[in-house]
N, C-alpha and C positions, 0 to 999 in steps of 0.2 A: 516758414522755415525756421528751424531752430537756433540756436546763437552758437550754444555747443558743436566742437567737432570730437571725433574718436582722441583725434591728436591731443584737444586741449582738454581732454577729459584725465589722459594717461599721464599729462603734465601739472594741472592744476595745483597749486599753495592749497594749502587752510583754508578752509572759508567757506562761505554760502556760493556757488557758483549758477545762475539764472540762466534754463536753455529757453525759457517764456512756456506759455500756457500752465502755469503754475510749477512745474517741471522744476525743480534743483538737483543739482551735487553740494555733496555736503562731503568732505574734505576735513577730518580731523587734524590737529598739530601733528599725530605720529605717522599718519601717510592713509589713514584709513579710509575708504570713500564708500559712499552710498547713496539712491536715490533718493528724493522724497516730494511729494507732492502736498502741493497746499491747493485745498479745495473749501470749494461752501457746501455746507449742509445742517440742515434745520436752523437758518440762520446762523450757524454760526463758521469762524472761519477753523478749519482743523489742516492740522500738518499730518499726514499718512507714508510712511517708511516704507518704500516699494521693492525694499529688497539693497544687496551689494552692488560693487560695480565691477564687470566683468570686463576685463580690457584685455583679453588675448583675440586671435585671430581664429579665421573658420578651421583651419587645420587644428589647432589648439584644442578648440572647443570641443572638435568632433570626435579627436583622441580623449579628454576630458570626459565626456559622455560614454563611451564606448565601454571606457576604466568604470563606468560609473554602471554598465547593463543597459544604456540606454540607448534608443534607436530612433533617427529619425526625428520625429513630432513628439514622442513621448511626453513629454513635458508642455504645457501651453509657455504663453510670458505669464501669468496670472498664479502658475505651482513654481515658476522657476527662482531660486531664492538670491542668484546673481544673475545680471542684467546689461546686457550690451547699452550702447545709446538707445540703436533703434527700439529695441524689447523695453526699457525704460519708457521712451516716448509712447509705444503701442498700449501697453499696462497704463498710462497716466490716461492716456487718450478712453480706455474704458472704466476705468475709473470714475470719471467726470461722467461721461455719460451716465453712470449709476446714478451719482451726486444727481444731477439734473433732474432724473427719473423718479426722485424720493425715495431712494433708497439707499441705506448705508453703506457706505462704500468700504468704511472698515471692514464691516461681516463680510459682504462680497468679497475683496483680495483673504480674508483669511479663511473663506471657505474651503478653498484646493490647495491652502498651503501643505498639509500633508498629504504627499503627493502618496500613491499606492505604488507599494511596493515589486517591485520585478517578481516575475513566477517564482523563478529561484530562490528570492527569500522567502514570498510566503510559504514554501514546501519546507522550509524551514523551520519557522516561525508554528505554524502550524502540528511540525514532526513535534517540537517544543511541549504543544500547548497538549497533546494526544496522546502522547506516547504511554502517558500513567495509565491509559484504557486497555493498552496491548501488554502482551507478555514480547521479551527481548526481542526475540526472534521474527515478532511482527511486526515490532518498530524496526528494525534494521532494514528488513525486505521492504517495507512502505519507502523509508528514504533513498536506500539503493537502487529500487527499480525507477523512481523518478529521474532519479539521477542520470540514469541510463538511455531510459528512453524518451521522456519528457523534457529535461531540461537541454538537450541540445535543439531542439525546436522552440519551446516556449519560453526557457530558462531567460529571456535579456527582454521578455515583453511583460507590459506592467497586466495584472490581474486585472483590471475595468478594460484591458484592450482586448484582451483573448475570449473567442468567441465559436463557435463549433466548428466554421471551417479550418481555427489554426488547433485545435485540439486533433480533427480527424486526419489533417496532415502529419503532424504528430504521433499518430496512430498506426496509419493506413502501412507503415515499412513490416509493423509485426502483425497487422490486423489477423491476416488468411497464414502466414507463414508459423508466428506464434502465437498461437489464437487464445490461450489461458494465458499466456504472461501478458496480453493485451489489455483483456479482459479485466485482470486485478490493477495493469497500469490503470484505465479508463476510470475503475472505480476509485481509485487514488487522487491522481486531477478531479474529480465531480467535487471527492473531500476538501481537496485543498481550497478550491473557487467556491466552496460553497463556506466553509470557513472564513474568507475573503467577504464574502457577503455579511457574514457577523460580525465582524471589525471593520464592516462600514468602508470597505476597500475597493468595493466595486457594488453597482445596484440592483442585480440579481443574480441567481444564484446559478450553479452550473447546466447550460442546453441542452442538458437531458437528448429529449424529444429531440432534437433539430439533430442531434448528434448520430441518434439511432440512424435518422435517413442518410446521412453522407457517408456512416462505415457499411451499410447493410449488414448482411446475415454472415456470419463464419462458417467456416466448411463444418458439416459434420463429424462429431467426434474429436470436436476440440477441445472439450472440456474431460479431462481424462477418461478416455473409453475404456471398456467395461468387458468383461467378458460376461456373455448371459450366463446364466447360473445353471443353466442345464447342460452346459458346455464344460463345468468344472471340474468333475468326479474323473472324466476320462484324458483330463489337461493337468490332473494331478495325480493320476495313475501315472502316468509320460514322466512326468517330473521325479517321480518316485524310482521308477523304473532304469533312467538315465545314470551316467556315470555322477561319483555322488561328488560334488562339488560345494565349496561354503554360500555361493551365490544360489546355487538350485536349493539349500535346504532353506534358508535364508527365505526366499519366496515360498517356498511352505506353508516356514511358520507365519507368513503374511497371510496368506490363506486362509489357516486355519485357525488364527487368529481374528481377522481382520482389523489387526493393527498396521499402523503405517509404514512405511518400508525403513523410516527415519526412527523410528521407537524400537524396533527388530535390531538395524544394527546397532544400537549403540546396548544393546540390551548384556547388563552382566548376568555371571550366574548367583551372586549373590541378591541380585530382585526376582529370583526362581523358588519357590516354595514346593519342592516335589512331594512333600506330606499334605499338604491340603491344596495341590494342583491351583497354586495361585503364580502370577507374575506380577509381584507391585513393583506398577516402575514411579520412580520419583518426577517429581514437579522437573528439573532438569532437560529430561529428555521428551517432556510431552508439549505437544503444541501451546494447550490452555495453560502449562505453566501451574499444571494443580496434579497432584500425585493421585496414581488411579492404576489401579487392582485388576488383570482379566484375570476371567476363567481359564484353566487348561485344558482342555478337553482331548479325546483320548491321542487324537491324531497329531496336536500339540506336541504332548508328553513324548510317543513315538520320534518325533521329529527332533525332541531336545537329547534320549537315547543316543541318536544317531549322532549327533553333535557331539556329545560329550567325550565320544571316539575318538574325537581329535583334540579334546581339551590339550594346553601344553600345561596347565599352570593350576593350583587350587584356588590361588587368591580369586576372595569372593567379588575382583573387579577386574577378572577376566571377563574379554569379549564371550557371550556365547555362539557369534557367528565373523568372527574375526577375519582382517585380509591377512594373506602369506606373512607381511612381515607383522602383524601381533594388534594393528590398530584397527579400529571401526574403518570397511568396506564404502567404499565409494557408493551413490544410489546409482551410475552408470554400471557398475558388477550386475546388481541383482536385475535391474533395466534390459543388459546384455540378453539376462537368459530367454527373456521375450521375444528382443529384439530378431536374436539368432534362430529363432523357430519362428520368424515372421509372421510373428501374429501383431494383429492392428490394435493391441490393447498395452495398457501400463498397469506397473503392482500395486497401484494406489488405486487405480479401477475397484480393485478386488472388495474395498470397501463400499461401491456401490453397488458391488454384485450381492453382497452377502444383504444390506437394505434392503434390495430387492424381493431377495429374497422372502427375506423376514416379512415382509410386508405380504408379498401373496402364497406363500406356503406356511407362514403362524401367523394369519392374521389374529386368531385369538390372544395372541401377545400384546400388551401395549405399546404402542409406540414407542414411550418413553424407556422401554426396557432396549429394545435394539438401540435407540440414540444413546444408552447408556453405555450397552456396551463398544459403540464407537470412542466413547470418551466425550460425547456431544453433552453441552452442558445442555442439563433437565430447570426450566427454567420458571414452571411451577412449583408455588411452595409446597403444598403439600406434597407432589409426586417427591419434588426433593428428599421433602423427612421419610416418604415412605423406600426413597431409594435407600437410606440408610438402613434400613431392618431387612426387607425382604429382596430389593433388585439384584443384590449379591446371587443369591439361591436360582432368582429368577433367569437370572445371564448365564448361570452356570448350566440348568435347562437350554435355555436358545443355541450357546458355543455346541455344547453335546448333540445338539438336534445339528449344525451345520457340519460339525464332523461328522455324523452319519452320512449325510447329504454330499460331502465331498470325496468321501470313500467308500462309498458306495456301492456296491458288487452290480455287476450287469444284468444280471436279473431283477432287480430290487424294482418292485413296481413304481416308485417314488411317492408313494402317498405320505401326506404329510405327516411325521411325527409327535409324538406325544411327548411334555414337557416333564412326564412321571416316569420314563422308563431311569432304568438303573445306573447313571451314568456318575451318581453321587462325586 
């Protein structure tokens, strides 16, 4: 039994204060107090500083904690840097036994003195160290979606605790409901705990494998579905045909474009080149954050016609698909017009459709030609350099081939197109 109580710990003078088994308080003149332990090792005697003295009560502590992210066990006595009695006596108590065992018991206590951080900061720490890889717009949604749907679950448990059943709980509210915002959350946490493992914060790296089996499979067509491409030509006749609306043209030129729904609206007419049927839209409004050039193609061109009907303004940073009051369109507008003709696809499908495309009616196109004209970085060198000379000419063939393909006349036997006809 010790000599120390709580009492005389919280009252103690100055001085070396002896609880036995080597165990002190030490008690400076200004009132400061902390553990310390005197032990033998390799012969010789050493004094080891076991941390502060913590003299508040369990209420105290557990509001302390709580302030702190922390839960429960979180912390051993061995990471905790103040120290009750009993945590004082428990930590001296393994200590010695190290001592004992030939082994230093300095490295031992300073092992897990940096303790690992709660989920929440590492997504932090992490956004910090990452972010220079992303363009704005993906650093923001990386930290906002954790924010949202991660950190109210994981956010106050430290990174070496979390393990695939509290990530999939985590998970499991948007898994089947929001199956693509899950998706990007899931690969978000894998980053952050796998980041955690590079800073030595926990000792492997995100459960992968374990993970898969506790969400299983998403419903189909979570990942924005698609309209097949032989379904298109008579879903854009409809569109054409409908009362003419900013949102219905809007999806068009998503169409026949297959640009993003997000580059469409915020598109002015001064990135519209109607003498050499180009749209260069600036680093600004593109995903990668790098300025890139489509082609126009005929059904494009028609579609900016129509729009310009309703121009209110010359300035070359008028919307060219504006809402009522003058600013860039909600992506619920152009969503809407889907929506309301209940079909089970979204406007950003439309870029998987045209891939598809590409892929089995030009197969003689390179790859790298359609991922180009997505805006997908070409990420061979050479294709690169040669994207500079020729992929321009080349995408301007592909666009002109998928506006044939999307306007289509009903007799058109659909055979695949030639990349030479006259669509200059």
């Amino acid at each position: 039994m010790g000599k120390l109580t709580p009492a005389i710990v919280k009252a103690a003078g100055p001085g070396r204060h002896a609880d036995g088994d080597g165990l002190y308080l030490m008690v400076k003149p200004g009132g400061a107090r902390s553990w310390v332990l005197r032990v033998q090792y390799a012969g010789q005697r050493r004094d080891i500083g076991l941390g502060g003295v913590d003299v508040s009560t369990k209420m105290e502590r557990l509001k302390a904690d709580t302030a702190n992210g922390l839960i429960g066990d979180d912390l051993t006595v061995m990471e905790r840097a103040l120290l009750t009695l009993g945590e004082a006596r428990e930590k001296a108590r393994l200590l010695r036994r190290v001592a004992k065992a030939g082994r230093d018991p300095v490295a031992e206590r300073d092992k897990d003195r940096a303790a690992s951080p709660i989920f929440s900061v590492a997504v932090t720490k992490a956004h910090k160290a990452l972010e220079g890889n992303w363009g704005k717009r993906e650093a923001d949604a990386f930290l906002a979606s954790l924010k949202q749907h991660a950190n109210p679950s994981l956010g106050k448990r430290r990174v070496d605790h979390i393990d695939a059943n509290d990530i999939a709980a985590a998970l499991k509210p948007i898994w089947t409901d929001k199956p693509e915002v899950a998706r990007k959350v899931r690969q978000r946490i894998v980053k952050v705990l796998n980041y955690a493992k590079v800073k030595k914060w926990r000792l492997s790296e995100a459960p992968s494998k374990e993970l898969s089996l506790l969400l299983g499979k998403q419903r189909k067509g979570g990942n924005m579905p698609s309209m097949p491409y032989a379904d298109v030509p008579v879903y854009f006749q409809e569109l054409s045909d409908a009362a003419e609306t900013m949102g219905r043209l809007a999806l068009m030129f998503v169409i026949a474009t297959a640009a993003r729904s997000g580059e469409v609206r915020q598109a002015c007419w001064g990135q519209i080149d109607l003498d050499r049927k180009l749209w260069n839209r600036p680093a600004s409004i593109m995903k990668s954050r790098e300025v890139h050039t489509i082609t126009l193609n005929d059904q494009a061109l028609a579609i900016l016609e129509r729009a310009r009907r309703h121009r209110r303004s010359d300035d070359k940073d008028a919307l060219v698909f504006p809402s009522p009051s003058g600013k860039a369109m909600s992506d619920m507008t152009v969503s809407k017009v889907m929506r309301d003709a209940k079909l089970p696809y979204v406007p950003h499908g439309f870029r998987s459709t045209f891939r598809d495309w590409a892929a089995e009616q030009m197969s003689h196109i390179p790859d790298a030609v359609a991922e180009a004209a997505l805006a997908h970085a070409v990420p061979d060198k050479v294709v690169a350099a040669y994207k500079r000379t020729n992929f321009l000419e080349m995408r301007r063939g592909l666009l002109a081939a998928w506006g044939d393909h999307v306007f289509k006349s009903k007799g058109d036997t659909g055979a695949p197109p030639s990349l030479a006809h006259g669509h200059g």
